[in-house]
PyMOL Python script that loads the backbone (N, CA, C, O; Angstrom):
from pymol import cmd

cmd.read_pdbstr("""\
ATOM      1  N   UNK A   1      38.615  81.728-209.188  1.00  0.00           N
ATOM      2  CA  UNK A   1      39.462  80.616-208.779  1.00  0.00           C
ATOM      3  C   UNK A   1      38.985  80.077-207.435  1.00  0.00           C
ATOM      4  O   UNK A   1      38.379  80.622-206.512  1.00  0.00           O
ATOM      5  N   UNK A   2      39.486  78.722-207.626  1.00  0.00           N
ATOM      6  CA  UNK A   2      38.942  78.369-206.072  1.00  0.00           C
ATOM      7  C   UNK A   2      40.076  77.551-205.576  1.00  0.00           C
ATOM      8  O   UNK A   2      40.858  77.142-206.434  1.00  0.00           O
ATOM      9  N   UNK A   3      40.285  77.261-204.404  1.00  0.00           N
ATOM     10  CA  UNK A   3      41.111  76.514-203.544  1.00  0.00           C
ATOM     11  C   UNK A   3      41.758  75.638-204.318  1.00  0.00           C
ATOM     12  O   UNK A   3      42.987  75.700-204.297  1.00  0.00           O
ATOM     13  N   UNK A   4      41.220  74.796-205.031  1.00  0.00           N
ATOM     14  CA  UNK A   4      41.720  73.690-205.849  1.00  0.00           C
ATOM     15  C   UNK A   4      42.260  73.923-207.237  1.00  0.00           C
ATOM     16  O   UNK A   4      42.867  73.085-207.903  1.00  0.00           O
ATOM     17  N   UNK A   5      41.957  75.222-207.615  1.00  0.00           N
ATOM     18  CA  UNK A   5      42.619  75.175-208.822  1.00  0.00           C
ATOM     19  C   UNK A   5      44.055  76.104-208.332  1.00  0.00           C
ATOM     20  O   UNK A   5      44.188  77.314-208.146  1.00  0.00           O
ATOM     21  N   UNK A   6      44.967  75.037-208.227  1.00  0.00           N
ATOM     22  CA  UNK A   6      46.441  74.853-207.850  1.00  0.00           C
ATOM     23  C   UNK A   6      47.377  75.471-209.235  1.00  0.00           C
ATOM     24  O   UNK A   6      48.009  76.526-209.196  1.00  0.00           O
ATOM     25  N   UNK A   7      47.336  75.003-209.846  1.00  0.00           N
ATOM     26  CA  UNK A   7      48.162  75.501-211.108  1.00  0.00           C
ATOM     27  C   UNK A   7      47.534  77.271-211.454  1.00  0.00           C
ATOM     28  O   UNK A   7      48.455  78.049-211.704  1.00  0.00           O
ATOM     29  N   UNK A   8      46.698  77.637-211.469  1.00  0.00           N
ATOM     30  CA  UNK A   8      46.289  78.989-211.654  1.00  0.00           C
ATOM     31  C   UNK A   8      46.497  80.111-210.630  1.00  0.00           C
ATOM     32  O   UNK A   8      46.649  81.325-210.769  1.00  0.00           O
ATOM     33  N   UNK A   9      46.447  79.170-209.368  1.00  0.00           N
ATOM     34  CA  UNK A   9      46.697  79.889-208.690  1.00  0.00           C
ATOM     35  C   UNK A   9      47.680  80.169-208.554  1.00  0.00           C
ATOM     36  O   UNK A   9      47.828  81.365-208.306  1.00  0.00           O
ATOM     37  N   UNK A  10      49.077  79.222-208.625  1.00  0.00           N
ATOM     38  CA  UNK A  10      50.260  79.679-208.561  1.00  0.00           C
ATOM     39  C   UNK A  10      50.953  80.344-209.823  1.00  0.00           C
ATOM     40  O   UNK A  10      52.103  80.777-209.750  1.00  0.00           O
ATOM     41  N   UNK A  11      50.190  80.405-210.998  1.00  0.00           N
ATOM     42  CA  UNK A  11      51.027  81.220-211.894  1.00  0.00           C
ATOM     43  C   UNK A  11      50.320  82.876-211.344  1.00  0.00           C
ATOM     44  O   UNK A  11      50.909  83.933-211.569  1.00  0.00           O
ATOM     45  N   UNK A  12      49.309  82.809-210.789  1.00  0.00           N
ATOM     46  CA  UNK A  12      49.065  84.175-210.202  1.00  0.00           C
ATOM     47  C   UNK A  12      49.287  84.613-209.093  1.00  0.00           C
ATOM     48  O   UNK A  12      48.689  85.552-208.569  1.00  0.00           O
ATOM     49  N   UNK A  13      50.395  83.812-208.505  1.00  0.00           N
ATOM     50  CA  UNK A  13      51.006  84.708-207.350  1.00  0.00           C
ATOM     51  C   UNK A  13      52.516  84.493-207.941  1.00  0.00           C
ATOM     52  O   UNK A  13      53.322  84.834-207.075  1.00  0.00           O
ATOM     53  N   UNK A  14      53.049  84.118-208.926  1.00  0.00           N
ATOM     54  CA  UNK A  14      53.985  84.084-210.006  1.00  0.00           C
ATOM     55  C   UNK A  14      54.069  85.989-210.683  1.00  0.00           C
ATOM     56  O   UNK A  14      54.957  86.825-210.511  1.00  0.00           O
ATOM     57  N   UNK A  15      52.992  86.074-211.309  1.00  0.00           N
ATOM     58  CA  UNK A  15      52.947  87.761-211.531  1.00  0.00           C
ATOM     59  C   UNK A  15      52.501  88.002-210.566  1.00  0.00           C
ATOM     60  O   UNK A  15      51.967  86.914-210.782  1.00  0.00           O
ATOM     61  N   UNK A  16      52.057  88.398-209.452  1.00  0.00           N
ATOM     62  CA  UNK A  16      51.617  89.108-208.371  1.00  0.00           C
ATOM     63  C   UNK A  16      53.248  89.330-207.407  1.00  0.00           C
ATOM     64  O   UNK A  16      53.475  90.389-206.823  1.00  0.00           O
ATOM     65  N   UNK A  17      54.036  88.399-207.396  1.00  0.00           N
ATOM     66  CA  UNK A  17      54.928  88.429-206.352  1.00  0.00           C
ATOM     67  C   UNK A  17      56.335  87.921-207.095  1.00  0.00           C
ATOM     68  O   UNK A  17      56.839  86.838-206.798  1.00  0.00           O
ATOM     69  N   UNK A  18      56.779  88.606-207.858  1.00  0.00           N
ATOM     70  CA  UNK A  18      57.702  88.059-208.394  1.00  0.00           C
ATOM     71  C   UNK A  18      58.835  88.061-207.672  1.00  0.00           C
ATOM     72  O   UNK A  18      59.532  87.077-207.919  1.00  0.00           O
ATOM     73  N   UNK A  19      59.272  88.784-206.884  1.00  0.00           N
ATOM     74  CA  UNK A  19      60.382  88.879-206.502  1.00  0.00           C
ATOM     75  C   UNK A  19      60.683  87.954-204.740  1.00  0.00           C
ATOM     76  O   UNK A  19      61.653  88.201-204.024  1.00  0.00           O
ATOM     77  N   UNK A  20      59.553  86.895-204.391  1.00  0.00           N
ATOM     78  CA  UNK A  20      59.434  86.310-203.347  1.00  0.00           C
ATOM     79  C   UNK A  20      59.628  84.364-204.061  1.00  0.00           C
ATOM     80  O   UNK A  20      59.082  83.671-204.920  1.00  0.00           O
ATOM     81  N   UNK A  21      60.646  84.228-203.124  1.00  0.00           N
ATOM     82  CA  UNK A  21      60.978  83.269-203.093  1.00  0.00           C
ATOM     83  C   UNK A  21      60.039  81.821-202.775  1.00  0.00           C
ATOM     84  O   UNK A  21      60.359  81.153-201.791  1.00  0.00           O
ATOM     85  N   UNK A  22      59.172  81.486-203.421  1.00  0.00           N
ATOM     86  CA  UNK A  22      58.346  80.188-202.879  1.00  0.00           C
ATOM     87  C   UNK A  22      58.583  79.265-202.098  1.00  0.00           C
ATOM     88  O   UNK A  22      57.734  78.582-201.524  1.00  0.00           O
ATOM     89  N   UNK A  23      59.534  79.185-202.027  1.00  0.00           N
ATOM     90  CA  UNK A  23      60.202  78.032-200.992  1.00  0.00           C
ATOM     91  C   UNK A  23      60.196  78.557-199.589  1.00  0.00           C
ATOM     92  O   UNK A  23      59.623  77.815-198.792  1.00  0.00           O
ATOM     93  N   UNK A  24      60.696  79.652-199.105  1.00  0.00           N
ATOM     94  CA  UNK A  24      60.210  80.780-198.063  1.00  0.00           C
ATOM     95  C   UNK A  24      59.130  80.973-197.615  1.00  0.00           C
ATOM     96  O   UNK A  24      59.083  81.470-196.490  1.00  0.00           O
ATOM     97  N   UNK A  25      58.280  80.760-198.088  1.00  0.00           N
ATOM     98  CA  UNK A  25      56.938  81.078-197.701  1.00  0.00           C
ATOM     99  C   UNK A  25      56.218  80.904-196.735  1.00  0.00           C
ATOM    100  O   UNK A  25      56.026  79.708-196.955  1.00  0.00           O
ATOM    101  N   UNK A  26      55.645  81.097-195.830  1.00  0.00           N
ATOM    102  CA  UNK A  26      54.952  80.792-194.655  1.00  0.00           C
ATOM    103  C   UNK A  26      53.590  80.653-195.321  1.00  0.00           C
ATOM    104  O   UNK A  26      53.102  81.459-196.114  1.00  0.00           O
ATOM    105  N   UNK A  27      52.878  79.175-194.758  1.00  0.00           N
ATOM    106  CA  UNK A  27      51.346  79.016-195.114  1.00  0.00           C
ATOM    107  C   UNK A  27      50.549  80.189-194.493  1.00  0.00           C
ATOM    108  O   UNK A  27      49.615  80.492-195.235  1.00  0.00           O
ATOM    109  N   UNK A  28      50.610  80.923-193.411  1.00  0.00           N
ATOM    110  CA  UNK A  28      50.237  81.694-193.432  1.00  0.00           C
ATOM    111  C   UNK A  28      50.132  83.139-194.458  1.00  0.00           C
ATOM    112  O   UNK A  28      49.028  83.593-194.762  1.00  0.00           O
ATOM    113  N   UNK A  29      50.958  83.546-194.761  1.00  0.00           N
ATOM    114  CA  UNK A  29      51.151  84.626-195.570  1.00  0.00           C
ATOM    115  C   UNK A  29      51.057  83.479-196.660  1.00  0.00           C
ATOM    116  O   UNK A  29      50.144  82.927-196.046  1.00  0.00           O
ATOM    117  N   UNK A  30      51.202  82.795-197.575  1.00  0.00           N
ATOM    118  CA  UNK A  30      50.500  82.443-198.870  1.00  0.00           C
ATOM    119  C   UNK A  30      48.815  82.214-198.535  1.00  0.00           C
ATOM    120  O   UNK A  30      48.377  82.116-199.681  1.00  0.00           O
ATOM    121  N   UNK A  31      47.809  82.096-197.755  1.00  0.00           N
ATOM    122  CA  UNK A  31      46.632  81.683-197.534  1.00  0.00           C
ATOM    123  C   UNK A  31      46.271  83.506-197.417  1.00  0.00           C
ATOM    124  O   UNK A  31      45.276  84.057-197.886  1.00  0.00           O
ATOM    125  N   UNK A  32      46.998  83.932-196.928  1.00  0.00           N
ATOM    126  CA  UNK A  32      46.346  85.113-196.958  1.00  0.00           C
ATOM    127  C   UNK A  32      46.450  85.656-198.539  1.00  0.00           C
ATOM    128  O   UNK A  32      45.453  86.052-199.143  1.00  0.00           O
ATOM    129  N   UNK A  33      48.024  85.614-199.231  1.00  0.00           N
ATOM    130  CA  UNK A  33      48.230  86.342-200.624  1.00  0.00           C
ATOM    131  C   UNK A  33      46.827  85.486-201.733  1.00  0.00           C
ATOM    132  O   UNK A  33      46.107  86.101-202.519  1.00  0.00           O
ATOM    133  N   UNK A  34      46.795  84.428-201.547  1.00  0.00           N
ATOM    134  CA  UNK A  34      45.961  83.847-201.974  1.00  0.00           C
ATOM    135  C   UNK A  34      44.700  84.434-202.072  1.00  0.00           C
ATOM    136  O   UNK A  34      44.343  84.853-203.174  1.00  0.00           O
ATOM    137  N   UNK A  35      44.057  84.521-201.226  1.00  0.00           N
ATOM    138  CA  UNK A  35      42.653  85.060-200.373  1.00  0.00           C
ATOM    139  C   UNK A  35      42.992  86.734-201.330  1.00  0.00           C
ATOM    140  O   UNK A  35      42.015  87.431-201.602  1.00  0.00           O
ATOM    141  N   UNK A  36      44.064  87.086-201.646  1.00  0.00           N
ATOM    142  CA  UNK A  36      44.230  88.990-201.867  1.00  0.00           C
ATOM    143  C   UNK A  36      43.960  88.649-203.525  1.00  0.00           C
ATOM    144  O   UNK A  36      43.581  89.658-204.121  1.00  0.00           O
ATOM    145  N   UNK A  37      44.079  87.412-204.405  1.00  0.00           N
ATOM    146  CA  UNK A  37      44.329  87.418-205.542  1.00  0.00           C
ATOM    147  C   UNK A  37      42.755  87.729-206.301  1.00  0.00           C
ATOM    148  O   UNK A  37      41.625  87.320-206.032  1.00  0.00           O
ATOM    149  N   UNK A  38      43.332  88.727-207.453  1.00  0.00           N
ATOM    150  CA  UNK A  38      42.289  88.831-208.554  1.00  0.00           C
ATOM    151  C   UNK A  38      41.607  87.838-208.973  1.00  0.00           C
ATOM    152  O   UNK A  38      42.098  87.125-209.848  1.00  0.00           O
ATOM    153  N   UNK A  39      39.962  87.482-208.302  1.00  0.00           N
ATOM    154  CA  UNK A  39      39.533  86.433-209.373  1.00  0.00           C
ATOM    155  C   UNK A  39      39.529  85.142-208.508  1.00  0.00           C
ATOM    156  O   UNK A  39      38.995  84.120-208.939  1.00  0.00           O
ATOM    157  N   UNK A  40      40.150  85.188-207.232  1.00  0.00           N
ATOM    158  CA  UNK A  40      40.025  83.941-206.373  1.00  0.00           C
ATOM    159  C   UNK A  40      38.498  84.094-205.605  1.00  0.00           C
ATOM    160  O   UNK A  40      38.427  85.109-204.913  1.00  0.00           O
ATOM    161  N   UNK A  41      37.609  83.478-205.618  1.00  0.00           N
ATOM    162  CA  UNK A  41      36.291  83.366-204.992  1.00  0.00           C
ATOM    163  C   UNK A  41      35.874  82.191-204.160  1.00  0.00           C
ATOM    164  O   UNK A  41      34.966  81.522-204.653  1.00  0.00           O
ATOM    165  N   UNK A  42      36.363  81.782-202.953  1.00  0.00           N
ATOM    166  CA  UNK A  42      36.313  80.518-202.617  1.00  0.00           C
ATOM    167  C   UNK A  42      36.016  80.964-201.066  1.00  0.00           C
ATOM    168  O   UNK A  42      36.098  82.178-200.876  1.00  0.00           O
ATOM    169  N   UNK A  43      35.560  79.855-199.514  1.00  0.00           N
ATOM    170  CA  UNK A  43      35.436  80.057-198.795  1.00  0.00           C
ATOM    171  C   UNK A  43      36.854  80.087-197.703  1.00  0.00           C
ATOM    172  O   UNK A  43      37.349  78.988-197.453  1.00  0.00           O
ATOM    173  N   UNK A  44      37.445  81.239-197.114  1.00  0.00           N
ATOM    174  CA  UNK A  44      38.924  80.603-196.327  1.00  0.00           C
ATOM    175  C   UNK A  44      38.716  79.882-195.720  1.00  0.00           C
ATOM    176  O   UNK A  44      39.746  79.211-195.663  1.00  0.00           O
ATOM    177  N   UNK A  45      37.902  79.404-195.037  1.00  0.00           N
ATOM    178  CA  UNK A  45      37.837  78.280-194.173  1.00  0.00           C
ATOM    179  C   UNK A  45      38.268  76.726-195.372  1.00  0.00           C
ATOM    180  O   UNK A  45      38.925  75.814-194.868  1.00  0.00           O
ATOM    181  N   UNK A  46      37.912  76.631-196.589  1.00  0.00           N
ATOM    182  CA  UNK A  46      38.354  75.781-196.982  1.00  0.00           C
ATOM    183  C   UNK A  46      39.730  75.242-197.348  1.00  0.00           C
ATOM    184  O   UNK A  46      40.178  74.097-197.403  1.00  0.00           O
ATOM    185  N   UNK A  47      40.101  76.097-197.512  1.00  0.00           N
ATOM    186  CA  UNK A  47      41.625  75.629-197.322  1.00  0.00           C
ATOM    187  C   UNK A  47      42.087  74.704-196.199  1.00  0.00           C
ATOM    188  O   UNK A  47      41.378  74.550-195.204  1.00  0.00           O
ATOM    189  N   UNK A  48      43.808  73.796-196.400  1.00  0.00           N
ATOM    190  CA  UNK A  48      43.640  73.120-195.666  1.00  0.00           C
ATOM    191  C   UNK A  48      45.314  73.227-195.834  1.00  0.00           C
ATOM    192  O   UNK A  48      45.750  73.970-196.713  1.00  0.00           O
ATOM    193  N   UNK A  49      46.093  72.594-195.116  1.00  0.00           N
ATOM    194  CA  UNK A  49      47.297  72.693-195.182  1.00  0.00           C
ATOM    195  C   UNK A  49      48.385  71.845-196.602  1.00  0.00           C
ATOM    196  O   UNK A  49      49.495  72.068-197.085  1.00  0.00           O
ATOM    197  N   UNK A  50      47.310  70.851-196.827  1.00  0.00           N
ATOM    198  CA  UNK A  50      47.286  70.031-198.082  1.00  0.00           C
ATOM    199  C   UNK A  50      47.121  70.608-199.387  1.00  0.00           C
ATOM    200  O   UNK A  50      47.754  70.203-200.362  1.00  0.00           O
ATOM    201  N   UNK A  51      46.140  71.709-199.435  1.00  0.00           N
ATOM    202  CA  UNK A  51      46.349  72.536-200.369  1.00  0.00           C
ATOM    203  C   UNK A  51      46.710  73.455-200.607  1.00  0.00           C
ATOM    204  O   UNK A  51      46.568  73.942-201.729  1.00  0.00           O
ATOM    205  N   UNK A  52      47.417  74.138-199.476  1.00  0.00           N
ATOM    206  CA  UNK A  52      48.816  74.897-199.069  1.00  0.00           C
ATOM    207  C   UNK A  52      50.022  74.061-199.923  1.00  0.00           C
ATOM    208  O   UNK A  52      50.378  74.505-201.014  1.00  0.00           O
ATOM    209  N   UNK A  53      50.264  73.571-199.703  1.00  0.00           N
ATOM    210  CA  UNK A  53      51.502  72.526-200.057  1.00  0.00           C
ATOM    211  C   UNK A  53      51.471  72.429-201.366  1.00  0.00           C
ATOM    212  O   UNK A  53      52.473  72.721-202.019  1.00  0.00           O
ATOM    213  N   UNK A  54      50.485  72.067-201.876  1.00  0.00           N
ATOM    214  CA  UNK A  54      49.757  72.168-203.511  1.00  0.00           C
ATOM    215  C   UNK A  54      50.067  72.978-203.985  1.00  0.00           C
ATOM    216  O   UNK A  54      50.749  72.854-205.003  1.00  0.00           O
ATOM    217  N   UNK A  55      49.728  74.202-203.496  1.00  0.00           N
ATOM    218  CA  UNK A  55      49.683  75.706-204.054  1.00  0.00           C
ATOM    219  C   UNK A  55      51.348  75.743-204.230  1.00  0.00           C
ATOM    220  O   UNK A  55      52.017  75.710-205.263  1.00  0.00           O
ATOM    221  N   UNK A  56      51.753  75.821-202.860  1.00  0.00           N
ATOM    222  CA  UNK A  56      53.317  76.052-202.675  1.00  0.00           C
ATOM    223  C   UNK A  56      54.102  75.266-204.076  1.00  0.00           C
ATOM    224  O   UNK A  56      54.678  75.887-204.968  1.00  0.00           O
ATOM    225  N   UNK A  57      53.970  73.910-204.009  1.00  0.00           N
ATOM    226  CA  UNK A  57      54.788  73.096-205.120  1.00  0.00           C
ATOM    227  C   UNK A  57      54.756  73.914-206.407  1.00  0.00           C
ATOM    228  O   UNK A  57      55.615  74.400-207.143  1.00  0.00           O
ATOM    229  N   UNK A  58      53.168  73.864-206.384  1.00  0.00           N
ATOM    230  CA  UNK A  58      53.297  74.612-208.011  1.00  0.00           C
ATOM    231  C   UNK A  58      53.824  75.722-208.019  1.00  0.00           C
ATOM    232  O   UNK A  58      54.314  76.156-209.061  1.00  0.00           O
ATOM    233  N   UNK A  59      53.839  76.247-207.166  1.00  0.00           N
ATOM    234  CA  UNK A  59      54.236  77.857-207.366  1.00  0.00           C
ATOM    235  C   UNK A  59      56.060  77.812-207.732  1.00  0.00           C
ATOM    236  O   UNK A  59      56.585  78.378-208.691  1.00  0.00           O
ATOM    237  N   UNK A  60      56.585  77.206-206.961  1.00  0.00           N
ATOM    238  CA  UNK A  60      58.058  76.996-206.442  1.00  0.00           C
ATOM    239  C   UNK A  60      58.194  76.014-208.173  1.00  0.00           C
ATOM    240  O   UNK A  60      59.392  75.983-208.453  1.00  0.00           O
ATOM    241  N   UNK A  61      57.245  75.192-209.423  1.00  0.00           N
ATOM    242  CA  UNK A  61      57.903  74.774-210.237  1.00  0.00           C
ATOM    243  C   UNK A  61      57.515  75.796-211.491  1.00  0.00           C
ATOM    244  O   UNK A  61      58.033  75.785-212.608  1.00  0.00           O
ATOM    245  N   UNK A  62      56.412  76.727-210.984  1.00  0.00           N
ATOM    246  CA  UNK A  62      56.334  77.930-211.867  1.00  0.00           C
ATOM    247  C   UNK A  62      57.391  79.075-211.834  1.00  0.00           C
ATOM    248  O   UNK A  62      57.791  79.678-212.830  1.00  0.00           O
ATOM    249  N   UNK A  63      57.726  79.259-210.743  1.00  0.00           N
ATOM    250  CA  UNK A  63      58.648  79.913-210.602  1.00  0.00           C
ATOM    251  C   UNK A  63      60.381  79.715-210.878  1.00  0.00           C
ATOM    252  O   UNK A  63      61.401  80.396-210.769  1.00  0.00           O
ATOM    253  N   UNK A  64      59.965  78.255-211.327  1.00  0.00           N
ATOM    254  CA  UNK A  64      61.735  78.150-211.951  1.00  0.00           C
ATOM    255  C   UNK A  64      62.880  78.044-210.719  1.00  0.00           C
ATOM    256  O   UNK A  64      64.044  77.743-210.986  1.00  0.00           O
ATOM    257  N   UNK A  65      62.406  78.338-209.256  1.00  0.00           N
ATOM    258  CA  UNK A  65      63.473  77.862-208.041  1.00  0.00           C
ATOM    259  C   UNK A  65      64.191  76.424-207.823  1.00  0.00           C
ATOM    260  O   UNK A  65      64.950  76.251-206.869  1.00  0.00           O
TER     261      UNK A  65
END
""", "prot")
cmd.dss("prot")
cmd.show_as("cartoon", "prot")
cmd.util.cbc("prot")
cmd.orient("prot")
């Protein structure tokens, strides 16, 4: 996975973290859970706060909150 793939990434911090509220989230601690996920291969420096937000949305409409 890489930075941009937004929808994959958030159904995999969907099973990885089920019991954390998406909306809660600090970009920090999601850039890091991100960076911890099975299968994510991308540079951290690329991330950006824009695709923080990305990540976050999807996650928060995968998650049903």
């Amino acid at each position: 996975m890489k930075w941009t793939d937004t929808q994959d990434i958030a159904m995999a911090l969907t099973d990885k973290h089920p019991e954390i509220d998406p909306q809660l989230v600090r970009f920090t601690d999601l850039h890091r859970w991100v960076m911890e996920l099975d299968g994510f291969d991308d540079d951290p420096n690329r991330s950006s706060e824009k695709i923080l937000e990305a990540i976050q949305a999807a996650w928060i409409e995968d998650a049903d909150y």
